[in-house]
FIKOLVO-433017 format. One line per 4 residues: their letters; for each residue x, y, z of N, C-alpha, C. Coordinates in nm, 2 decimals, decimal comma, always signed. Example, Ala and Ser with C-alpha at 12.3 -4.5 7.8 and 13.67 -1.06 7.14 Angstrom:
2
AS	+1,32 -0,57 +0,78 +1,23 -0,45 +0,78 +1,32 -0,33 +0,78; +1,28 -0,22 +0,71 +1,37 -0,11 +0,71 +1,29 +0,00 +0,79
***
This chain:
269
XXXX	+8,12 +9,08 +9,41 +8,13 +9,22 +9,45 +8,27 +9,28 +9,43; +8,29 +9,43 +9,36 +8,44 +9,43 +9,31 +8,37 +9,58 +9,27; +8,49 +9,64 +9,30 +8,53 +9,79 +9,22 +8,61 +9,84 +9,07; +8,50 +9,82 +8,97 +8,58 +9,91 +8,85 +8,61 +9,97 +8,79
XXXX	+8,73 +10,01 +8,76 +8,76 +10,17 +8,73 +8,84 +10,17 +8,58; +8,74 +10,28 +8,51 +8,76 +10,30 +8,36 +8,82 +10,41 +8,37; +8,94 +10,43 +8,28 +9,05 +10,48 +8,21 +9,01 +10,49 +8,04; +8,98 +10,61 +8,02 +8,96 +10,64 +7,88 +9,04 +10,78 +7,81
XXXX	+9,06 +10,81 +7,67 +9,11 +10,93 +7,61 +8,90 +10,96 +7,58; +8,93 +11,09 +7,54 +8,78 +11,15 +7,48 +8,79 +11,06 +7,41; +8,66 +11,04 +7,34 +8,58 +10,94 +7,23 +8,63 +10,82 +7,21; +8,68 +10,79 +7,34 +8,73 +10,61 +7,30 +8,62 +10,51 +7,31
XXXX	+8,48 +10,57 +7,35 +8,43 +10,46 +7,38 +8,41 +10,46 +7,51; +8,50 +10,46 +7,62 +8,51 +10,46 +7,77 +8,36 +10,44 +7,81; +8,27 +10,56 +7,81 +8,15 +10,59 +7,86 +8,07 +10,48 +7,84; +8,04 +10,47 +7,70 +7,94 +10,35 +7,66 +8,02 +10,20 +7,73
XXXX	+8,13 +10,17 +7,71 +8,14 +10,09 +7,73 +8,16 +10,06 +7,94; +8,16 +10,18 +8,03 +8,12 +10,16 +8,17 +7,97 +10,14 +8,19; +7,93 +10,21 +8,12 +7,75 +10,18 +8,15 +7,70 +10,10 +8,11; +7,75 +10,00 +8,02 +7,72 +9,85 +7,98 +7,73 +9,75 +8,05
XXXX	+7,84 +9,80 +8,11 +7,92 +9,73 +8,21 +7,84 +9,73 +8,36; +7,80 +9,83 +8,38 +7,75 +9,88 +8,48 +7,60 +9,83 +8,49; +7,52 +9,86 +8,40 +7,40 +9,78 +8,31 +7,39 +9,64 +8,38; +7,50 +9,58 +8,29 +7,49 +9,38 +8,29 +7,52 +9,36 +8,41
XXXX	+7,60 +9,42 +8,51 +7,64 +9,36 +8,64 +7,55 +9,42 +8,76; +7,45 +9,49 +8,71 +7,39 +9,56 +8,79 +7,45 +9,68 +8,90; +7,54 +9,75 +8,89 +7,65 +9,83 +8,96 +7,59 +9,93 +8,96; +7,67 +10,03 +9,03 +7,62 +10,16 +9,03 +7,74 +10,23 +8,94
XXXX	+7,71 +10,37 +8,88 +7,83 +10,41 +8,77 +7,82 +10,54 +8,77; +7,92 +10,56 +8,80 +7,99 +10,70 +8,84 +8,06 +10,76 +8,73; +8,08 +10,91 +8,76 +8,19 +10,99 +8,65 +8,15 +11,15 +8,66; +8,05 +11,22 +8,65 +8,06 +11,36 +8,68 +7,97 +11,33 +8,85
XXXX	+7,89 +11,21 +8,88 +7,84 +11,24 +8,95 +7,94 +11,29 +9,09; +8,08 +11,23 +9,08 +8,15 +11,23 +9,17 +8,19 +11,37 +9,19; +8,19 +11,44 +9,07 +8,26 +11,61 +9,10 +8,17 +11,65 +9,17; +8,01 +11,65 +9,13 +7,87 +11,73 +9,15 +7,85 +11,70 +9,30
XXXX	+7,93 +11,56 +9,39 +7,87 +11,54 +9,53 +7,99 +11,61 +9,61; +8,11 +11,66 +9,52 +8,20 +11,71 +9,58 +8,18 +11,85 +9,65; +8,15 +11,88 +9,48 +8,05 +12,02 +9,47 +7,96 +12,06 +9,62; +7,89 +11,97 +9,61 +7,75 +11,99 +9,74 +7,84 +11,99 +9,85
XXXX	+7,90 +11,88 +9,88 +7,97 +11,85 +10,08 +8,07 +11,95 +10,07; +8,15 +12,03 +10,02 +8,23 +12,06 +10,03 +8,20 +12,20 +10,02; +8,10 +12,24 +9,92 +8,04 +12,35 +9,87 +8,16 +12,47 +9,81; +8,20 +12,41 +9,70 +8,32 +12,43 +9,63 +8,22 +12,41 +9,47
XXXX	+8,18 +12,51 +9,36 +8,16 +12,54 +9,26 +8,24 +12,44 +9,20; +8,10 +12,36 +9,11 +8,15 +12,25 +9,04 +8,27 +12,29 +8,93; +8,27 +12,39 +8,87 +8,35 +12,43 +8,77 +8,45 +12,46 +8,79; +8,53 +12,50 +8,94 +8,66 +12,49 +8,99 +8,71 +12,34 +9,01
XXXX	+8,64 +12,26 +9,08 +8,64 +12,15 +9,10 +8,67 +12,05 +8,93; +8,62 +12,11 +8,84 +8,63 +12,07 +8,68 +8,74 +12,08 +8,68; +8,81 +12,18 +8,68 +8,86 +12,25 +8,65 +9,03 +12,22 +8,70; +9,03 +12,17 +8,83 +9,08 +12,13 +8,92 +9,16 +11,97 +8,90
XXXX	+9,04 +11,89 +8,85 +9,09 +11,74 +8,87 +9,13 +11,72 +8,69; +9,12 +11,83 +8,58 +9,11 +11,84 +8,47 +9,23 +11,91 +8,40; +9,32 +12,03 +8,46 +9,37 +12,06 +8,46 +9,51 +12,04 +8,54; +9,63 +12,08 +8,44 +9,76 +12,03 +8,49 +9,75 +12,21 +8,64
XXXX	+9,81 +12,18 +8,70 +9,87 +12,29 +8,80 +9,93 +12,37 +8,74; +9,96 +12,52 +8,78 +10,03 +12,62 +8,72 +10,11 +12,65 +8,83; +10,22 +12,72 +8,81 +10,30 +12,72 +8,92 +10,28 +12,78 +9,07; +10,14 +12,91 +9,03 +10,16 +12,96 +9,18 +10,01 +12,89 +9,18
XXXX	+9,94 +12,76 +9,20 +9,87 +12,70 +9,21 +9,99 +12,60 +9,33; +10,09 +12,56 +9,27 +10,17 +12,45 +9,36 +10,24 +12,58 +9,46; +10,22 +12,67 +9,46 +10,27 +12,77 +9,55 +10,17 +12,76 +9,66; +10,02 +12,80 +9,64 +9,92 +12,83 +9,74 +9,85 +12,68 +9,75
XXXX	+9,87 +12,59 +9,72 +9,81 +12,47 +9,76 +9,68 +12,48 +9,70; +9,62 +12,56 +9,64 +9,47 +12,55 +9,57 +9,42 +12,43 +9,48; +9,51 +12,37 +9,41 +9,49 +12,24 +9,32 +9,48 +12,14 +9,39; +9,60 +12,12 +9,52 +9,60 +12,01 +9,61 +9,43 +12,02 +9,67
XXXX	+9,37 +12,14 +9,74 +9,25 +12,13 +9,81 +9,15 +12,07 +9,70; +9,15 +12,12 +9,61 +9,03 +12,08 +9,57 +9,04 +11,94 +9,51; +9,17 +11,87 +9,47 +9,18 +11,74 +9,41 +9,11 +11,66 +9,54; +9,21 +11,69 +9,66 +9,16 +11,63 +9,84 +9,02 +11,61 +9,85
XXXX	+8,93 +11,72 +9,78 +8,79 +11,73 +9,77 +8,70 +11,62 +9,69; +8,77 +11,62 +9,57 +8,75 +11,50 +9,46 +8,77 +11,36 +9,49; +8,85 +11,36 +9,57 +8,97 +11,25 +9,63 +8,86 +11,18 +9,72; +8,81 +11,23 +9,84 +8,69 +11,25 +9,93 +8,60 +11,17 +9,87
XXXX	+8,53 +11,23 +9,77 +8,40 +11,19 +9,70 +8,38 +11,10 +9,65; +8,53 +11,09 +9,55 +8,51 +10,90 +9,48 +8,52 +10,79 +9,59; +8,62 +10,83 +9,67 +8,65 +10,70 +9,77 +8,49 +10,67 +9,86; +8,42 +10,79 +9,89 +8,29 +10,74 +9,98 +8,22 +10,68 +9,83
XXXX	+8,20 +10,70 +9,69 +8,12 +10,60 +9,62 +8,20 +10,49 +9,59; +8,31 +10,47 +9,61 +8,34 +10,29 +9,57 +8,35 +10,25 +9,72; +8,37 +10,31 +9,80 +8,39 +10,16 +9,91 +8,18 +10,13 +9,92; +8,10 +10,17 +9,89 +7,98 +10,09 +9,87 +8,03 +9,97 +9,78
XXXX	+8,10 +9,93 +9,72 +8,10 +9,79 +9,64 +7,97 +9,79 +9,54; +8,04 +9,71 +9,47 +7,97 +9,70 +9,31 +7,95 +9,84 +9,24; +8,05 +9,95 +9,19 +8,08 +10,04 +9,13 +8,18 +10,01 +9,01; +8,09 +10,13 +8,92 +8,19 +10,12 +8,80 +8,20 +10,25 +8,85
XXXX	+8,31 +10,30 +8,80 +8,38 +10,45 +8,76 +8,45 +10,49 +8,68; +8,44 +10,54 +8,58 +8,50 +10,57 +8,44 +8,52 +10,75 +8,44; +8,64 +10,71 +8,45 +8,70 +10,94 +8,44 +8,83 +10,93 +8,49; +8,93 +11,00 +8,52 +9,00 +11,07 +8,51 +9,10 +11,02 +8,66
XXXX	+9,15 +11,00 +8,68 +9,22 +10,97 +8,79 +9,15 +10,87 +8,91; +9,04 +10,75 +8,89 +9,04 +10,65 +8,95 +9,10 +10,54 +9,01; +9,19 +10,52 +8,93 +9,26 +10,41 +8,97 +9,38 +10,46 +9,06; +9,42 +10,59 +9,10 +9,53 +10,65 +9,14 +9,51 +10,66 +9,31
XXXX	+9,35 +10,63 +9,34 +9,36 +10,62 +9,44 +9,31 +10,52 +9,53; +9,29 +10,43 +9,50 +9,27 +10,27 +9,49 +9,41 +10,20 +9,50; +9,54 +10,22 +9,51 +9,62 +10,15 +9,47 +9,68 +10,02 +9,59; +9,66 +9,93 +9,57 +9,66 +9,79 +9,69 +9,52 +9,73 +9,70
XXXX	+9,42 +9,81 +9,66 +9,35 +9,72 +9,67 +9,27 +9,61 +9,64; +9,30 +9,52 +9,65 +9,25 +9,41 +9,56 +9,14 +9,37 +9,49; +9,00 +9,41 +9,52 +8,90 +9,41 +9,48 +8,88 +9,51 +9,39; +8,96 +9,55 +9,31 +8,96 +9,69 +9,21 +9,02 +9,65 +9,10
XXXX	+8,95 +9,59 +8,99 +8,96 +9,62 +8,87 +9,02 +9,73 +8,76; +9,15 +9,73 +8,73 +9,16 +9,88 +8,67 +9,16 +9,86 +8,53; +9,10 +9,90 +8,40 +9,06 +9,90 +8,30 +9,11 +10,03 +8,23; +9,19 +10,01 +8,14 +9,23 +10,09 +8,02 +9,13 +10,09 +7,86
XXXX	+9,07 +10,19 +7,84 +9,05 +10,20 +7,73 +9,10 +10,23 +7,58; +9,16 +10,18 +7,46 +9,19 +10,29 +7,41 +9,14 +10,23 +7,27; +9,15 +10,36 +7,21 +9,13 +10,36 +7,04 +9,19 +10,47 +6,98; +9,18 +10,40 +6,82 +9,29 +10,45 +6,72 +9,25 +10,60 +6,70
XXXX	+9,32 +10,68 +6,68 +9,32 +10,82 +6,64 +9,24 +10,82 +6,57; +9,20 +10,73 +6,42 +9,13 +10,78 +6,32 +9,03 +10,77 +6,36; +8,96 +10,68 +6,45 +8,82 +10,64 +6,49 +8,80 +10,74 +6,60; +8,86 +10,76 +6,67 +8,82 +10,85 +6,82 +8,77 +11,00 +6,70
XXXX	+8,89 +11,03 +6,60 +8,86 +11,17 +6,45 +8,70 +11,16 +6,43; +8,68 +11,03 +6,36 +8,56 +11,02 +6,32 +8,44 +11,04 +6,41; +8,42 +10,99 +6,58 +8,35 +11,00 +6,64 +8,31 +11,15 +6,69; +8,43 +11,24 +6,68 +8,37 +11,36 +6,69 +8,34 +11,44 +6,61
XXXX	+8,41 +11,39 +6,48 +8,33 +11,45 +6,34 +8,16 +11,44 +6,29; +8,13 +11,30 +6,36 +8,00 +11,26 +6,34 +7,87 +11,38 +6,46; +7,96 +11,37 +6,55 +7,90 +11,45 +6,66 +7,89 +11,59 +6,61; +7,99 +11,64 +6,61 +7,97 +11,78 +6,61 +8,01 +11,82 +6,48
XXXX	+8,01 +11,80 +6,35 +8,03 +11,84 +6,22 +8,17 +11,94 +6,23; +8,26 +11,91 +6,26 +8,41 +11,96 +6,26 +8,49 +11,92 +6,20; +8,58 +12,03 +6,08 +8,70 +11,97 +6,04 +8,76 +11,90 +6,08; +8,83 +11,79 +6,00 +8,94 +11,66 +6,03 +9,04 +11,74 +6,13
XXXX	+9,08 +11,86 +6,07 +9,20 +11,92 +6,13 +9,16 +11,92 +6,25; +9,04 +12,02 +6,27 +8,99 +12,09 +6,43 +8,95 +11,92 +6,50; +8,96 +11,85 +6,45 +8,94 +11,75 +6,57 +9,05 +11,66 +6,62; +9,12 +11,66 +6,48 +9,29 +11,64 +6,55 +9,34 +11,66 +6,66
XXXX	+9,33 +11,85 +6,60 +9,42 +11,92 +6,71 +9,32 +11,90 +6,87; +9,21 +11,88 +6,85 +9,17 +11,87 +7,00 +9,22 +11,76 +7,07; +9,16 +11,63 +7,02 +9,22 +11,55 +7,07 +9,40 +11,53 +7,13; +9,47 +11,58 +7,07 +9,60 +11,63 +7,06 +9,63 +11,69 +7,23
XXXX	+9,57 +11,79 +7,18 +9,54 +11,92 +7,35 +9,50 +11,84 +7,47; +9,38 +11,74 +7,39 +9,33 +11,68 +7,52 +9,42 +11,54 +7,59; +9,49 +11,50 +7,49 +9,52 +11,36 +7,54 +9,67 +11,45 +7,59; +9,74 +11,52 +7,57 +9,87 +11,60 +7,60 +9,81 +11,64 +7,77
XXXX	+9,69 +11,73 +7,76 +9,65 +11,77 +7,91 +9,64 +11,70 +7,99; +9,58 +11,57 +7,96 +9,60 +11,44 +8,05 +9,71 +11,40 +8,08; +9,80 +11,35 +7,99 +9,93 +11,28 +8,04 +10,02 +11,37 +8,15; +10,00 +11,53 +8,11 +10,10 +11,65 +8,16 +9,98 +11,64 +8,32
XXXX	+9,89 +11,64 +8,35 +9,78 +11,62 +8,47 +9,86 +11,51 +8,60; +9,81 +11,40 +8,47 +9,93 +11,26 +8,57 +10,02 +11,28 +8,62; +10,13 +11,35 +8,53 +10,30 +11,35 +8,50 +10,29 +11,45 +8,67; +10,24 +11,54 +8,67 +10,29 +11,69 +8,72 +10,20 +11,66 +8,92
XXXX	+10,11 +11,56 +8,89 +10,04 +11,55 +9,02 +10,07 +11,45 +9,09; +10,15 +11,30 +8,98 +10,14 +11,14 +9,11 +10,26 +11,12 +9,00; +10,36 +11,19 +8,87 +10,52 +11,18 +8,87 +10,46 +11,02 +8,75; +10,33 +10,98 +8,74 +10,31 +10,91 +8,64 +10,26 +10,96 +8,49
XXXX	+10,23 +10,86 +8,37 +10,16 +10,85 +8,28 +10,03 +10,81 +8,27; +9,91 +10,86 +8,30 +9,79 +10,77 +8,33 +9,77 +10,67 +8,18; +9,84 +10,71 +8,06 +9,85 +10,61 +7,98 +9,95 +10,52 +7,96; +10,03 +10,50 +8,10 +10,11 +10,34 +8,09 +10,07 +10,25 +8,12
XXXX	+10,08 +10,14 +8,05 +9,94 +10,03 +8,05 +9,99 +9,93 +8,19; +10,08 +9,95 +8,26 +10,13 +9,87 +8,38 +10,02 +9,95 +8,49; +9,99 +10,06 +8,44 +9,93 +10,09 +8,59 +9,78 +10,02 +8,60; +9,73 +9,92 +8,51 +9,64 +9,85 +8,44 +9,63 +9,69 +8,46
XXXX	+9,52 +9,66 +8,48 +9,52 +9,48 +8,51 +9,48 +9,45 +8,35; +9,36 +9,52 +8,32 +9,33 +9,53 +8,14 +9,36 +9,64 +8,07; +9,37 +9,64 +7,97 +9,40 +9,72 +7,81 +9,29 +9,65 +7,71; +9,23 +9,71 +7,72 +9,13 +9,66 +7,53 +9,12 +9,78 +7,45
XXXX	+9,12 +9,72 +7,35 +9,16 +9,85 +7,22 +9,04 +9,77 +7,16; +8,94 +9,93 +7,12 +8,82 +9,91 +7,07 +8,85 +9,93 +6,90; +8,87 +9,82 +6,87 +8,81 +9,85 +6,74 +8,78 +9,67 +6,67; +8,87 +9,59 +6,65 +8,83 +9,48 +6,62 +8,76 +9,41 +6,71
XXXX	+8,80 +9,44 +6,86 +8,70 +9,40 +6,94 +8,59 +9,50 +6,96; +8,51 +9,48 +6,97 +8,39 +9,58 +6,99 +8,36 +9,63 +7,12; +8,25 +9,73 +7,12 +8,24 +9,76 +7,25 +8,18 +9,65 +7,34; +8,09 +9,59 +7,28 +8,01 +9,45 +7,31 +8,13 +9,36 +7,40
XXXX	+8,22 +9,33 +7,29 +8,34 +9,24 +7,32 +8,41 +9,28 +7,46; +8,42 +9,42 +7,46 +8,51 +9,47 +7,56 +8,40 +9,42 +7,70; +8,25 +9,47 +7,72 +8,23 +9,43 +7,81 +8,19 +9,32 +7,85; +8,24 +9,22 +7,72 +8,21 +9,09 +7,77 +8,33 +9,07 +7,84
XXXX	+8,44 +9,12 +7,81 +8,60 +9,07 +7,91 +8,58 +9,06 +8,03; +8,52 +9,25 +8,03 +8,59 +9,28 +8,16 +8,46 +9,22 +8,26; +8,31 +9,18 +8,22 +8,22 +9,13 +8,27 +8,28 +8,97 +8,34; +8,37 +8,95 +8,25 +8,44 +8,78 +8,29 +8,55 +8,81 +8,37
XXXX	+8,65 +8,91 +8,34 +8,76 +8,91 +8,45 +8,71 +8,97 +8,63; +8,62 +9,06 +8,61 +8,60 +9,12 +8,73 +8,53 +8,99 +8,83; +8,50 +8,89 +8,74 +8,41 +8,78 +8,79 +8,51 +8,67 +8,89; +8,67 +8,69 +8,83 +8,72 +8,55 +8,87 +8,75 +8,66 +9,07
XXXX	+8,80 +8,52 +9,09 +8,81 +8,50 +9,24 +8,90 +8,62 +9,27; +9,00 +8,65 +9,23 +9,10 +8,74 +9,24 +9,04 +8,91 +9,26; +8,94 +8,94 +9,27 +8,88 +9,07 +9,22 +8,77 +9,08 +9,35; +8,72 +8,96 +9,36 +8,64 +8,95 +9,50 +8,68 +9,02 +9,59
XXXX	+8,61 +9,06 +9,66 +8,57 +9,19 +9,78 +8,64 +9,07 +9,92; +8,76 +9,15 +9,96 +8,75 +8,99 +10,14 +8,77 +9,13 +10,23; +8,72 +9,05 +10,33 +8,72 +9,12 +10,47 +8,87 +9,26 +10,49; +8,98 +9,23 +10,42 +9,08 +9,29 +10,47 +9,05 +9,41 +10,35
XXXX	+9,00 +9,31 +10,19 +9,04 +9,46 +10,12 +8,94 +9,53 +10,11; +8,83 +9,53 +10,17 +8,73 +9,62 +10,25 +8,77 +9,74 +10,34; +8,83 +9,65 +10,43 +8,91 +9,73 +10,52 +8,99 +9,81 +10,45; +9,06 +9,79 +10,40 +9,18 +9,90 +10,34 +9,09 +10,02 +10,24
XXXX	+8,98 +10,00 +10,20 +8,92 +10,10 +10,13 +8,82 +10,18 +10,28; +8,81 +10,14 +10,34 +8,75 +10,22 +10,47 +8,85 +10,31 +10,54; +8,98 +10,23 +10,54 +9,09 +10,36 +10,62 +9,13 +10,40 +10,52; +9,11 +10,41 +10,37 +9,14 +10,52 +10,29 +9,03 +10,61 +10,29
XXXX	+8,92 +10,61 +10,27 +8,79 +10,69 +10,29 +8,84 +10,76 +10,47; +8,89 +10,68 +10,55 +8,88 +10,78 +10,67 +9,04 +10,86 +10,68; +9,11 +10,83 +10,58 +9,22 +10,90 +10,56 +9,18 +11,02 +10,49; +9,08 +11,02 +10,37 +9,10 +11,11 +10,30 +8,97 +11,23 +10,37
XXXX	+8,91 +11,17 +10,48 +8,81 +11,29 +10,58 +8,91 +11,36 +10,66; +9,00 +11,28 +10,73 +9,15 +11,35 +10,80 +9,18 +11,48 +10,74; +9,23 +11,43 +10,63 +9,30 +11,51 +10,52 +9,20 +11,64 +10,45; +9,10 +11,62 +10,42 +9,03 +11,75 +10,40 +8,96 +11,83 +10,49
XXXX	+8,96 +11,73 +10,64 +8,95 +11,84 +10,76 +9,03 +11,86 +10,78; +9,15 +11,88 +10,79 +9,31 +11,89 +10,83 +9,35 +12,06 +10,71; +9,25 +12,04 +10,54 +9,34 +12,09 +10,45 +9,33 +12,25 +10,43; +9,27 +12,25 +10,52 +9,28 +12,44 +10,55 +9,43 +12,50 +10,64
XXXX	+9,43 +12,41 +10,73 +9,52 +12,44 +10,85 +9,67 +12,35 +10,80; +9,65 +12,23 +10,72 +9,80 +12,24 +10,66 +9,76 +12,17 +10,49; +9,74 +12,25 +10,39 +9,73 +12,19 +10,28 +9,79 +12,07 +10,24; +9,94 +12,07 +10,27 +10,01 +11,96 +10,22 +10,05 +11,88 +10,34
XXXX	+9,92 +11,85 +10,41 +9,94 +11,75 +10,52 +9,91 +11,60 +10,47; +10,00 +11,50 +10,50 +10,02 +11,38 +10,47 +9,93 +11,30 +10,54; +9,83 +11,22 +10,52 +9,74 +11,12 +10,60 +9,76 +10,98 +10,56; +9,76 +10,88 +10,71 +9,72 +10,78 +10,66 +9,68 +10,70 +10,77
XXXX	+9,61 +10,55 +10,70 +9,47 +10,55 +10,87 +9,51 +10,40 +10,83; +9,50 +10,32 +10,95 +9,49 +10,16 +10,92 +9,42 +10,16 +11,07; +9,31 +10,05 +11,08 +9,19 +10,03 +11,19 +9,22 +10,13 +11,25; +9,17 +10,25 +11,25 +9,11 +10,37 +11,32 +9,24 +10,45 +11,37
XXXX	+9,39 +10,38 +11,37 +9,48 +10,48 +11,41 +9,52 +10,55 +11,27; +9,56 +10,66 +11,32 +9,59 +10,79 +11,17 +9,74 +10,84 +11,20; +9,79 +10,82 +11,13 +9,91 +10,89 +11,15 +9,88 +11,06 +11,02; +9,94 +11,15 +11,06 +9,99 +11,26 +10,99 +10,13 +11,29 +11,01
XXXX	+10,18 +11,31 +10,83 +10,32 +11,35 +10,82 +10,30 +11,49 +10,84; +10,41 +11,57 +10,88 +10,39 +11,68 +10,89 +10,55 +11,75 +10,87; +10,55 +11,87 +10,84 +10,69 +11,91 +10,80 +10,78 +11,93 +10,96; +10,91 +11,94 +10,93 +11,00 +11,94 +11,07 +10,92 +12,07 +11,16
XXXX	+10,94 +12,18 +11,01 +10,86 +12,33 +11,10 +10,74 +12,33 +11,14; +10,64 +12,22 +11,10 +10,52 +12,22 +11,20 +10,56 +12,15 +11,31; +10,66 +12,03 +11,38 +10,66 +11,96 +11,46 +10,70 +12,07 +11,55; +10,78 +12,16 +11,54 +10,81 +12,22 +11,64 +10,74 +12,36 +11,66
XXXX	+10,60 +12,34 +11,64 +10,51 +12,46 +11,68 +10,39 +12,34 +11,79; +10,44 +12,35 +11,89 +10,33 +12,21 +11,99 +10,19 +12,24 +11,99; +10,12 +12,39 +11,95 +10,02 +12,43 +11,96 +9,94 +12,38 +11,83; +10,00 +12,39 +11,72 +9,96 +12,37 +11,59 +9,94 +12,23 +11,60
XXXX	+10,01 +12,14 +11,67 +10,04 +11,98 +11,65 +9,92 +11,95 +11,75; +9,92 +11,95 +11,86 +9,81 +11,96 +11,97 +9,68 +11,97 +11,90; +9,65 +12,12 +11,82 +9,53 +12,17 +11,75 +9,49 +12,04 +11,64; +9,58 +12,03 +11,56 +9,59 +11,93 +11,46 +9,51 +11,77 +11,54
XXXX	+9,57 +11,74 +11,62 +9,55 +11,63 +11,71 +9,42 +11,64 +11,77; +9,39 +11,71 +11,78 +9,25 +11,74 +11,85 +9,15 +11,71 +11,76; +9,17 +11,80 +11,61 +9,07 +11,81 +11,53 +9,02 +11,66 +11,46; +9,16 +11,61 +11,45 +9,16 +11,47 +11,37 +9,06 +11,41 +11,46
XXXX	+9,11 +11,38 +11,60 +9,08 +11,27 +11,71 +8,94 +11,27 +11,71; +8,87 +11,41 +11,69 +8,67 +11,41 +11,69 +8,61 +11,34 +11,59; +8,71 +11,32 +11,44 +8,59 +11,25 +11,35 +8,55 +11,08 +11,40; +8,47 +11,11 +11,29 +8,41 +10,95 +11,37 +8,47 +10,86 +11,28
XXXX	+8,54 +10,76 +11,37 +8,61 +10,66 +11,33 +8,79 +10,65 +11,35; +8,80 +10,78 +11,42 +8,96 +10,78 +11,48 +8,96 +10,74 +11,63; +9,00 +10,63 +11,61 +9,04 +10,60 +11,72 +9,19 +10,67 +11,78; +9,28 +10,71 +11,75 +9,42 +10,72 +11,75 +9,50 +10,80 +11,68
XXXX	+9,57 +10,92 +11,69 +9,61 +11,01 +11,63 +9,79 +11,02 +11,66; +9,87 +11,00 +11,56 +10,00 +11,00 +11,56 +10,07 +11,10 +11,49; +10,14 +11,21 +11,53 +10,21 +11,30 +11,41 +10,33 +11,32 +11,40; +10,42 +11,25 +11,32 +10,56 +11,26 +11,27 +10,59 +11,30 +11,16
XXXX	+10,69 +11,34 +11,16 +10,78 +11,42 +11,03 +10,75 +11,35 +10,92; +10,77 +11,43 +10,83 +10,71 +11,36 +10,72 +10,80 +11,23 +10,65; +10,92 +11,24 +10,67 +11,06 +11,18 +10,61 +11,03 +11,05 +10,70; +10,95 +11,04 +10,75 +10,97 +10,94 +10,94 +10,81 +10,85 +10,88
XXXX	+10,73 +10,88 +10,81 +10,60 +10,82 +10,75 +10,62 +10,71 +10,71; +10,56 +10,61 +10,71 +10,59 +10,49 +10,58 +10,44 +10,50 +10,55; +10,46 +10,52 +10,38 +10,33 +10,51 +10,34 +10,31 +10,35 +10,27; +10,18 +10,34 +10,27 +10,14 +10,18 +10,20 +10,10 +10,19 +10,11
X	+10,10 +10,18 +9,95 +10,04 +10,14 +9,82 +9,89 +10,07 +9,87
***
């Protein structure tokens, strides 16, 4: 039992090669269905939500907090489909929220420019040029997405347990790897890193009940206590802190509600 998460550029392959994956190990496999459930609980228009986990921020986006809500939203959705166990997920910022825990698999896809050229040429009958330059836009939008929201590259291969480059190896090949590495002992699902994917799932309910009343509120949950960071000028409004405290303390699964400054947090990987 183990969570894996595909990292791909357009036309690498990525897709075919999670649902193969997903297929042989019998898993469940995710990728738009996670926007579309966002979509419904949250009732936030899938195309903002697109739009949202796809797009780098603009500046008065990091002014009004509108990019952070709806990522929070996205954020929400994948974490309730992998802590079920046995999930593939292949898209766009998976592995970013998963980080510590051990039963997660993180998989890099990539392939060569000329082959990713050809696969959209075959598809959609487009000049060499016009498919260049897409790819170009699109693999730039990605990296500038990472850079501008978690200060990374989603294409540095450290943030990665695998890297397979589809071309001498096949797609076949590739999910014969990752079919064998997700297998060894190391990847296995234990009691604790269960746990840690359950107080991330009840961190990230905190945090999107919380994300109206402070957008850029900090959560984080280990067995049922939550602490929230909070800026110095919220600490010293007792009514807003109180309100806050209240709201958290009713979901189900908070035991314990703690709010300190944000500088005063220790967060865990």
């Amino acid at each position: 039992m183990a969570i894996i998460t595909i990292s791909r550029g357009s036309y690498s392959h990525g897709k075919e090669v999670a649902e193969k994956v997903a297929q042989r190990l019998g898993y469940q496999c995710y990728a738009r269905e996670v926007i579309l459930g966002a979509s419904k609980e949250f009732n936030i228009p899938e195309i903002k939500l697109v739009k949202a986990v796809h797009d780098a921020p603009s500046m008065l986006e990091r002014f009004s907090y509108g990019k952070e809500k709806f990522i929070a939203y996205f954020q929400s959705s994948l974490l309730k489909c992998m802590v079920r166990d046995n999930v593939v997920y292949h898209g766009l910022a998976g592995h970013f929220y998963v980080k510590g825990v051990s039963h997660v698999l993180k998989v890099r896809i990539i392939a060569e420019m000329k082959d990713r050229i050809q696969i959209i040429r075959d598809r959609e009958n487009i000049p060499y040029e016009s498919a260049l330059e897409r790819l170009k836009k699109d693999d730039a939008a990605r990296s500038k997405w990472s850079q501008n929201l978690y200060g990374i590259d989603t294409a540095d291969p450290i943030l990665y347990d695998l890297v397979i480059r589809v071309r001498k190896m096949t797609v076949d090949d590739a999910v014969d790897v990752i079919c064998h590495t997700v297998a060894l002992d190391t990847f296995k699902t234990t009691f604790e890193s269960q746990k840690m994917m359950e107080d991330l799932v009840l961190a990230s309910e905190v945090k999107t009940t919380l994300i109206e009343i402070k957008p850029d509120i900090q959560v984080f949950a280990r067995d049922g206590v939550v602490t929230l960071g909070a800026s110095a000028q919220i600490m010293k409004d007792p009514d807003q802190v109180k309100e806050m405290e209240r709201i958290a303390g009713h979901i189900p699964g908070v035991k314990q509600v703690n709010i300190k400054a944000t500088h005063l947090v220790e967060w865990s990987d």
